[in-house]
C-alpha positions, -999 to +999 in steps of 0.1 A: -599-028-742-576-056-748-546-049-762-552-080-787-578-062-806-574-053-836-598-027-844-615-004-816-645-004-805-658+027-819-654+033-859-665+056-885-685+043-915-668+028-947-645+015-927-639-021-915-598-034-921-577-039-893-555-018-877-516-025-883-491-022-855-463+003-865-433+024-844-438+061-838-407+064-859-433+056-892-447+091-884-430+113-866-398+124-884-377+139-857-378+150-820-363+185-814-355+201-786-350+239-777-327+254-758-334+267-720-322+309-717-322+337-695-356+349-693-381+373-674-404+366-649-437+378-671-456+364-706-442+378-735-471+387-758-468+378-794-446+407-807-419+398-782-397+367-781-411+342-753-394+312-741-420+281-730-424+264-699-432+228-694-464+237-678-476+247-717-487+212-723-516+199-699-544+173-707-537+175-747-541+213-749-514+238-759-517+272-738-493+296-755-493+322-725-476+296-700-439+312-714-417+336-701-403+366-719-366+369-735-356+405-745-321+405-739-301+401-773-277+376-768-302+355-755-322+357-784-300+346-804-295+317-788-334+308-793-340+278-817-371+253-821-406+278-827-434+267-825-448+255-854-480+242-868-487+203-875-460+197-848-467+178-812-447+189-780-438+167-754-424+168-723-392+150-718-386+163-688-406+164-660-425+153-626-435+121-628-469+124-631-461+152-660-435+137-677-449+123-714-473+151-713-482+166-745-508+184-772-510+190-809-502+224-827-525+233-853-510+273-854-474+286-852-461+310-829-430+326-845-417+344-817-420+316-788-397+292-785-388+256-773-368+249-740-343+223-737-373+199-717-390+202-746-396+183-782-408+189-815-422+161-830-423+163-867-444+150-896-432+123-915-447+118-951-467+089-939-498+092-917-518+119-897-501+136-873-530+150-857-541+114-855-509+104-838-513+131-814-543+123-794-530+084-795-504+101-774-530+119-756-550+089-748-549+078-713-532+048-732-506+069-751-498+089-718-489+057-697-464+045-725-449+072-724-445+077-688-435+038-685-405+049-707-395+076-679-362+068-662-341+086-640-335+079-601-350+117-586-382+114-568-390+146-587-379+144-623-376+120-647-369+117-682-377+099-715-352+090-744-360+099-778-348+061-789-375+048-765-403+073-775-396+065-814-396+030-810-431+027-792-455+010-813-490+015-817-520+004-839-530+025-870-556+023-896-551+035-933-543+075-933-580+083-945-598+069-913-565+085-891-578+119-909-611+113-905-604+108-867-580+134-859-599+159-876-631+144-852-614+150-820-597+184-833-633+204-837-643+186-802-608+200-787-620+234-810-657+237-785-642+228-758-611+257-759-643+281-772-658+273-735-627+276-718-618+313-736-652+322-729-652+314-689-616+325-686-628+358-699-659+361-680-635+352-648-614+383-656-640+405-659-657+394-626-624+395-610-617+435-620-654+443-613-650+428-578-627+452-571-645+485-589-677+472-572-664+477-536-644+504-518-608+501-521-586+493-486-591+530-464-616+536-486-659+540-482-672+544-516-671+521-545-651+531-581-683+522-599-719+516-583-755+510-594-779+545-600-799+557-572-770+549-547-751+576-531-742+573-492-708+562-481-703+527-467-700+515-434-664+503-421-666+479-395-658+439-386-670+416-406-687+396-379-711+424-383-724+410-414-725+370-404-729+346-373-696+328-374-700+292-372-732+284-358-740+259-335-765+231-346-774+191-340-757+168-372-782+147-388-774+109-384-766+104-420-752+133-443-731+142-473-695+152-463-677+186-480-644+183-476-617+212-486-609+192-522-647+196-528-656+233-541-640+247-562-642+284-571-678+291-564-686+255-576-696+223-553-680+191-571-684+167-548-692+154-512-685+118-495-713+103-477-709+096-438-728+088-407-729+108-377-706+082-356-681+074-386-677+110-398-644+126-401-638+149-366-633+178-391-673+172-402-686+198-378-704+226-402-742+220-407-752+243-440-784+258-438-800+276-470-779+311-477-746+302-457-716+311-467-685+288-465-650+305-461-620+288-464-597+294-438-561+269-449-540+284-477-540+286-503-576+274-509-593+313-497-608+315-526-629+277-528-657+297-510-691+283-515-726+298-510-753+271-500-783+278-516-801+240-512-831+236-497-814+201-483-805+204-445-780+166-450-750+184-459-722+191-436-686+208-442-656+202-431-640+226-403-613+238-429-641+264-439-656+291-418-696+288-418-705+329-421-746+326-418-754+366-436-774+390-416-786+408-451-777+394-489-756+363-493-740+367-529-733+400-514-709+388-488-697+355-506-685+381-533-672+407-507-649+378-495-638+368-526-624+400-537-582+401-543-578+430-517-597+409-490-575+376-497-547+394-494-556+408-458-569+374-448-530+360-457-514+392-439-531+376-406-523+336-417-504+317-390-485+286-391-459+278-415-464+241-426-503+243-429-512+286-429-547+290-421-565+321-406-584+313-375-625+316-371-623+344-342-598+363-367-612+361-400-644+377-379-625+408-369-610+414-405-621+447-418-645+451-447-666+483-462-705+477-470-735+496-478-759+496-453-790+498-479-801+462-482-815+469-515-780+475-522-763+448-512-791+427-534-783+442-567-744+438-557-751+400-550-779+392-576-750+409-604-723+388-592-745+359-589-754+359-627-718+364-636-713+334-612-738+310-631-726+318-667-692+309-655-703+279-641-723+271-671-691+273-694-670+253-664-702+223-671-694+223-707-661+222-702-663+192-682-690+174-700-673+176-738-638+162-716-659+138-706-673+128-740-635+134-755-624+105-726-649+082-731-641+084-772-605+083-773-609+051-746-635+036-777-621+048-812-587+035-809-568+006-802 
């Protein structure tokens, strides 16, 4: 959108006067920062005193948790600058691509605190502040704030309050900046409702994984299905898949590198030929594979292929396991904490850590032998799988409508 225009391109009904330009300094009354104390190396909950990390602002959302605990008195005192509600925090200090970053708080938290990296932003008496928030949070209000970063490390840089109160920006009258920021406030609302809700179901996957299977020296699971009683079988996990399978590439295909999956989820591919490909395109999924992958820290991107297609291919950054019995079985079976943590005990390298093919195959894993067994294992796992992938589609779909509005209904 030009930056000529004086109205956006998206409006609201009953509405049709131009926008005026105006400083930040019309809105925001002050920028405060907190202080930076000793502090623990866990969360405080919300009946302790937590002090915040820059990390709690991301993409115009506020996650509370990202602090770390204060509980020793003298440092307590030394806390000023809660959170508070109808407030905006902004990094002032940070990476480059970080710096500027910032959300809207529409809840106070009166035990966590502001570090020194840290502002405030205050309501004036004039406008919306939840209005002038997600300007700030538009992909336009994020590059003027990180033009306004100085400061000569490759790694931090910094912003001025001066320079942030100065920017200028066009505004309509305070009943369409309501009308707006209340808009994009019950979009945020779904989308954190989605978020909660897959973040929750991701815990309890993540406990059941390991209640579901034997623990390490161990042949029988804390909790299992009814009519299920024998111990499982100890041995290497080879015996459960042929490792990387040997098979003709198709002349044309669709390329998964190791930025592609994520979680359980495939996001993306590139598509190649046969004589341009990458050399690292050398995995030709078949229907049920599993795809293991081998460079830290990405051992838990694993992916399942359950297409009927035979034109993908994956990069060798993943092992291709093709499953003698149930595929959710062993996708989930490598997915588990406990299994992770063995596959980074036999890592090598130090730049680039990865666990080798021949190696991963010898790791080893407990399993009932009852293929019946294995399928109501996998088929639970796999349900859990899709309603947190439905949630993580949401998620990205209202984002997606959020983008494509703040980038029409402001100036």
């Amino acid at each position: 959108m030009s930056v000529d225009n004086k109205v956006p391109e998206m409006r609201f009904k009953g509405f049709s006067k131009d926008w005026g330009k105006n400083p930040l300094s019309i809105f925001i009354s002050s920028l405060d920062a907190g202080v930076s104390v000793n502090s623990g190396d866990r969360a405080a909950n919300e009946n302790e005193f937590g002090i915040l990390k820059t990390s709690c602002v991301t993409n115009g959302f506020f996650e509370p948790t990202e602090n770390k605990i204060v509980f020793k008195t003298e440092e307590i005192s030394r806390l000023k600058e809660p959170v508070l509600e109808n407030t905006i925090i902004i990094s002032r200090m940070n990476t480059p691509a970080l710096v500027g970053a910032n959300a809207y708080i529409s809840k106070s938290y009166a035990n966590y605190f502001l570090p020194d990296r840290l502002w405030a932003a205050k309501p004036s008496s004039i406008g919306d502040l939840k209005f002038i928030a997600y300007i700030l949070g538009s992909d336009k209000g994020r590059l003027a704030l990180s033009d306004l970063a100085t400061g000569t490390s490759g790694s931090m840089k910094n912003i001025s309050k001066p320079s942030v109160l100065q920017l200028e920006f066009r505004t309509p009258e305070e009943k369409e900046q309501i009308q707006i920021g209340n808009y994009f406030q019950k979009l945020d609302a779904l989308i954190n409702q989605h978020q909660q809700k897959h973040d929750k179901l991701s815990s309890i996957k993540k406990a059941m994984l390991e209640k579901m299977f034997p623990k390490p020296g161990e042949t029988i699971p804390e909790i299992r299905f009814k009519g299920f009683s024998r111990e499982w079988r100890t041995s290497g996990l080879s015996d459960l898949a042929l490792f990387n399978p040997k098979s003709e590439l198709p002349i044309f295909f669709k390329y998964v590198d190791l930025e592609s999956v994520k979680g359980t989820s495939l996001l993306g591919y590139k598509l190649e030929s046969k004589d341009d490909a990458p050399s690292r395109a050398q995995r030709h999924a078949q229907k049920g594979d599993v795809f293991f992958q081998t460079v830290r820290p990405y051992q838990k991107n694993n992916y399942l292929f359950n297409s009927e297609e035979s034109d993908y291919v994956f990069s060798t950054g993943y092992a291709q396991l093709r499953p003698y019995f149930n595929g959710y079985f062993l996708l989930n079976l490598v997915q588990r904490d406990s299994f992770v943590k063995n596959v980074l005990d036999n890592c090598t390298g130090t730049s680039y850590p990865a666990i080798n093919a021949s190696t991963l195959a010898t790791l080893e894993v407990s399993y009932p032998e009852c293929e019946m067994e294995q399928a109501q294992i996998g088929n639970f796992f796999q349900k859990f799988d899709m309603q947190i992938n439905n949630h993580h589609q949401q998620i990205t779909k209202l984002n997606n409508i959020k983008q494509a509005c703040l980038n029409k209904m402001f100036v």
